[in-house]
C-alpha positions in Angstrom: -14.3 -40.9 14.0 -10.4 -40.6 13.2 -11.4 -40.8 9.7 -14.1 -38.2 9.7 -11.5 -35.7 11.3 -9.1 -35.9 8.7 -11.5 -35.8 6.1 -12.7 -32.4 7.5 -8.9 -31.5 7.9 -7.9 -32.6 4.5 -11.5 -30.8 2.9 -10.6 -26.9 4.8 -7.1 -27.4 3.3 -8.3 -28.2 -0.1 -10.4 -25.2 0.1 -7.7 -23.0 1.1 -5.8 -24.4 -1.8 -8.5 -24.0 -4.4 -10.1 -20.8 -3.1 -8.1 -18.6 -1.0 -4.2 -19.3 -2.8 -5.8 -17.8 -5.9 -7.6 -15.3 -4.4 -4.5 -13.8 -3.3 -2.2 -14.3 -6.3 -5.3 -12.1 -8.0 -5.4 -9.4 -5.6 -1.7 -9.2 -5.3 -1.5 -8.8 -9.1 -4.4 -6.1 -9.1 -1.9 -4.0 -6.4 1.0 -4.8 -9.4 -0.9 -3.0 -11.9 -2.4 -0.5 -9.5 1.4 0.5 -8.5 1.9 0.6 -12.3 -0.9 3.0 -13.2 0.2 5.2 -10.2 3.1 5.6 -11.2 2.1 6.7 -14.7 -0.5 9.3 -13.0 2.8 10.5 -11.1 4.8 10.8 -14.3 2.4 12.5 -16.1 1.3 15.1 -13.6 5.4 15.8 -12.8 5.8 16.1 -16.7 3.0 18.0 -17.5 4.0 20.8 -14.5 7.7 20.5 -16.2 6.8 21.3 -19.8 4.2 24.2 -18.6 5.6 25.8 -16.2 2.1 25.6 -14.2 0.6 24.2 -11.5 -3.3 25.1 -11.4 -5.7 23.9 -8.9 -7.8 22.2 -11.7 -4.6 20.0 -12.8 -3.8 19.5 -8.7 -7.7 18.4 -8.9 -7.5 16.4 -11.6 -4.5 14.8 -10.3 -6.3 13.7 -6.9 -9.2 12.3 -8.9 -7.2 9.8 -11.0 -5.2 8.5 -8.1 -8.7 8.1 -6.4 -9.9 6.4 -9.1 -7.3 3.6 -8.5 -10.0 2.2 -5.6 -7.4 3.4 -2.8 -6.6 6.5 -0.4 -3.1 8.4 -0.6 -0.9 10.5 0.8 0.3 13.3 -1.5 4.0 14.8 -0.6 5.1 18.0 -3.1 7.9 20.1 -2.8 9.0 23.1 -5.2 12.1 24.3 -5.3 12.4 27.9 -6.6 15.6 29.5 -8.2 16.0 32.7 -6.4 16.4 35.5 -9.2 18.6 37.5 -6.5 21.0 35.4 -4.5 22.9 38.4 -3.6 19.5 39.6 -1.5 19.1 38.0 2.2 16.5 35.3 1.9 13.1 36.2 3.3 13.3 32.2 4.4 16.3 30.3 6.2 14.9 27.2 4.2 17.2 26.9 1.4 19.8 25.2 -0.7 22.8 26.4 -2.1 23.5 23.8 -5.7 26.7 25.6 -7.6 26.1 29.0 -7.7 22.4 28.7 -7.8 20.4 29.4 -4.8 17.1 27.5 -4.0 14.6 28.0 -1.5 11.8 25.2 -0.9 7.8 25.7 -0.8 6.4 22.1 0.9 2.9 20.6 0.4 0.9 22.6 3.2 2.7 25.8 1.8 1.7 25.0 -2.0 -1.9 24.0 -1.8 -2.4 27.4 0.7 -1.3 28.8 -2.5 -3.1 26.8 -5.0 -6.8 27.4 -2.7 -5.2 31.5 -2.8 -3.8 31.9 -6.4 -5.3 28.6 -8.1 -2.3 28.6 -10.2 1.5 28.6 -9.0 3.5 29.6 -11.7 7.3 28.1 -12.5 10.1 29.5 -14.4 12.9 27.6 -16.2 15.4 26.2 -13.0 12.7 25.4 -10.4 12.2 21.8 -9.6 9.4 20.0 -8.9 8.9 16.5 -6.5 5.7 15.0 -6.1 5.4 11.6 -4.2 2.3 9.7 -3.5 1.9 6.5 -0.7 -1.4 4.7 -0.6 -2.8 5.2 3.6 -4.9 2.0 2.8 -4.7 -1.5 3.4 -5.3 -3.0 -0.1 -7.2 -6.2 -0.5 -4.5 -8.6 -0.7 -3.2 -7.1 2.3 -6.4 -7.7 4.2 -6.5 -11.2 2.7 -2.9 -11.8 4.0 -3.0 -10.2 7.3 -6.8 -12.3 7.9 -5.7 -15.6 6.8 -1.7 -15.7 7.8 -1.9 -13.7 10.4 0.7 -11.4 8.5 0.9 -8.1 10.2 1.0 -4.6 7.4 2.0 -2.3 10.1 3.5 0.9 8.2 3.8 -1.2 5.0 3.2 1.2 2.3 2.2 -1.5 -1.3 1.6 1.2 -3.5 3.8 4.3 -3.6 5.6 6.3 -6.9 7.1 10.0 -7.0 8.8 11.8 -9.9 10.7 15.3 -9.6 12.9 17.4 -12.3 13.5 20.6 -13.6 11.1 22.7 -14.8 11.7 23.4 -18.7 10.3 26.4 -20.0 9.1 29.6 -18.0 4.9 29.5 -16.6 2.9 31.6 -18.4 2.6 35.2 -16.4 -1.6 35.3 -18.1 -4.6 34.6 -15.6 
């Protein structure tokens, strides 16, 4: 009987080894590249708003499709900057920042899709800044596999997250 016991013991530990060890090297490596592609998507999407000027609804759309493509959920953070043309005016807002001489005031996410359902474009001129940062709201797989079989808790643990700002470049076209 003592031999049958460890046999049984030493057979679920060779399946752990076999099965479940590289079953989580795999998934852990498909968040590595997951986290690599998001992080492109973010580039190019900060970029592309940089070099245009423009933020339209069908590039925001576009946007949330290839980070959904990626197989998990996220949370999208943006924030706009704007260069006030007339610092010497009293700002409509009390949200602002004052960098040199230059006065900013701040448009957040809620505020800039509003604007994006309203307007479907938000044009930028040459100054403004733009910060986009994405977090996936998803346990990935190899954070289910870790959390079933270690009992390894993911509490608030964000695996896959990337954001991107800078200036904008060149002034947004004024055309509808």
């Amino acid at each position: 009987m003592q031999s049958s016991t460890s046999t049984i013991i030493a057979l679920f530990a060779a399946a752990i080894l076999v099965f479940v060890v590289p079953l989580v090297t795999l998934t852990e490596r498909n968040d590595n590249v997951v986290q690599e592609n998001v992080k492109l998507i973010v580039e190019e999407f900060v970029t592309d708003i940089k070099n245009t000027g423009e933020l339209t609804e069908a590039k925001f759309q576009d946007f949330q499709n290839r980070l959904s493509s990626t197989g998990n959920e996220y949370n999208i953070e943006m924030e706009i900057q704007y260069l006030d043309e007339n610092p010497g005016k009293k700002l409509e807002q009390s949200n602002y920042t004052k960098i040199g001489e230059n006065v900013y005031y701040s448009e957040y996410t809620s505020q800039i899709l509003n604007k994006l359902n309203s307007t479907k474009k938000i044009t930028l001129k040459e100054g403004d800044f733009i910060y986009v940062g994405v977090t996936n709201q998803n346990n990935t797989t190899a954070q289910t596999l870790k959390s079933s079989f270690l009992s390894f808790s993911n509490d608030g643990e964000y695996v896959i997250s990337a954001d991107s700002s800078g200036m904008v470049n060149v002034n947004g076209s004024k055309n509808d």
